[in-house]
Every structure is written in structure tokens, then in C-alpha cells.
C-alpha positions in Angstrom: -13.5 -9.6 12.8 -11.3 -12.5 12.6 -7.9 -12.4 13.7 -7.2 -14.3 9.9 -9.2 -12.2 7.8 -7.7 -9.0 9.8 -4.3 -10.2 9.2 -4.9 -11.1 5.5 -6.7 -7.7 5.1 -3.5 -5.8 6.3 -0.6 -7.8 4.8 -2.7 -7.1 1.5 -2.4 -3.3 2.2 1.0 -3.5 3.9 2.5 -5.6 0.8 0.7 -2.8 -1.4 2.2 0.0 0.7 5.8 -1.6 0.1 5.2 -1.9 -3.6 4.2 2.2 -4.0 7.1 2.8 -1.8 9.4 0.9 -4.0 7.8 2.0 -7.3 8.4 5.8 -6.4 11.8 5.2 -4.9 12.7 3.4 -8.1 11.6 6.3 -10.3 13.3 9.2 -8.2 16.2 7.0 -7.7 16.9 5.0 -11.3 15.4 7.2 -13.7 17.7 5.9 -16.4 15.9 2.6 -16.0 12.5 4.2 -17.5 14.6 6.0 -20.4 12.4 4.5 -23.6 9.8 5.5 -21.9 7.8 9.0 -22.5 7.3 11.9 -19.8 3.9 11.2 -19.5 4.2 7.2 -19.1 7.0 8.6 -16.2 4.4 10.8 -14.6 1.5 8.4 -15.0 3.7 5.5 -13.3 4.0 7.8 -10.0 0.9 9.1 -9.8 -0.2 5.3 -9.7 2.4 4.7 -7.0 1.4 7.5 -4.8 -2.6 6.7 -5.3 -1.3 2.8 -4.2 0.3 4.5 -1.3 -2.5 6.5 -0.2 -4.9 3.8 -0.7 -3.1 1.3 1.4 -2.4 3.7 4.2 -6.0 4.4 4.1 -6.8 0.7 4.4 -4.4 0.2 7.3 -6.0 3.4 9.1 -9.6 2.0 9.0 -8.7 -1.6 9.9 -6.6 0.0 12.9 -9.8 2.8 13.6 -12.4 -0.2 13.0 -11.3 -3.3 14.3 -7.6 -3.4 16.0 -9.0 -2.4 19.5 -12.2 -4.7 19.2 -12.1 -7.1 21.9 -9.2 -9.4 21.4 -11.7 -12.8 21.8 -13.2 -11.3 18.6 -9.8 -10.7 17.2 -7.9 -14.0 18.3 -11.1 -16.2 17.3 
């Protein structure tokens, strides 16, 4: 793989995993800020965050399993 499209690839899933991260710290933290908002949209809005999280984690696992230790002429070029 190509060192740009592995880089693109896992600054997609990193900026994703930082966005989860965020979203559920916002909702444990500032729960005031989701006040006109029902139980359920609560619930539904960190269940989204935590399936972003897991999904980016599992992105950066397989492009670290897959293609971080490929030879690094394949990765650099």
C-alpha cells in the first residue's frame, strides 16, 4: 500500500476516533447541554459515539495488522 493512501486511511479513522471520544465525553461530562433533548435521543447519541469508536479502532487495528509492517519500499513509495 501506499505510504499516502495508508496515511489518509488512518487520519480518517484517527480523526473519527477523536470525534467518538469527544462526543461521549461531552455527553458524560455536559449533560445540561443535551437538556431539550429526550432520553432516548441521549442514549441513541452514545450508542453512535461508541459504535464510531469501535469502528475506528477497528480500522486502525487492521491497517496496523495488514499493512504497517509491509516492507517500508512499499510503504514509503
Amino acid at each position: 500500500m501506499k505510504k499516502e493512501l495508508y496515511d489518509m486511511l488512518s487520519s480518517s479513522a484517527e480523526a473519527d476516533k477523536k470525534k467518538a471520544l469527544l462526543t461521549l465525553d461531552l455527553l458524560s461530562n455536559n449533560a445540561v447541554g443535551i437538556g431539550d433533548h429526550s432520553t432516548g435521543d441521549f442514549y441513541n447519541n452514545a450508542e453512535d459515539a461508541l459504535n464510531m469508536l469501535v469502528d475506528a479502532d477497528d480500522r486502525l487495528n487492521t491497517l496496523e495488522k495488514y499493512f504497517k509492517n509491509k516492507s517500508k519500499r512499499q510503504l514509503n513509495g
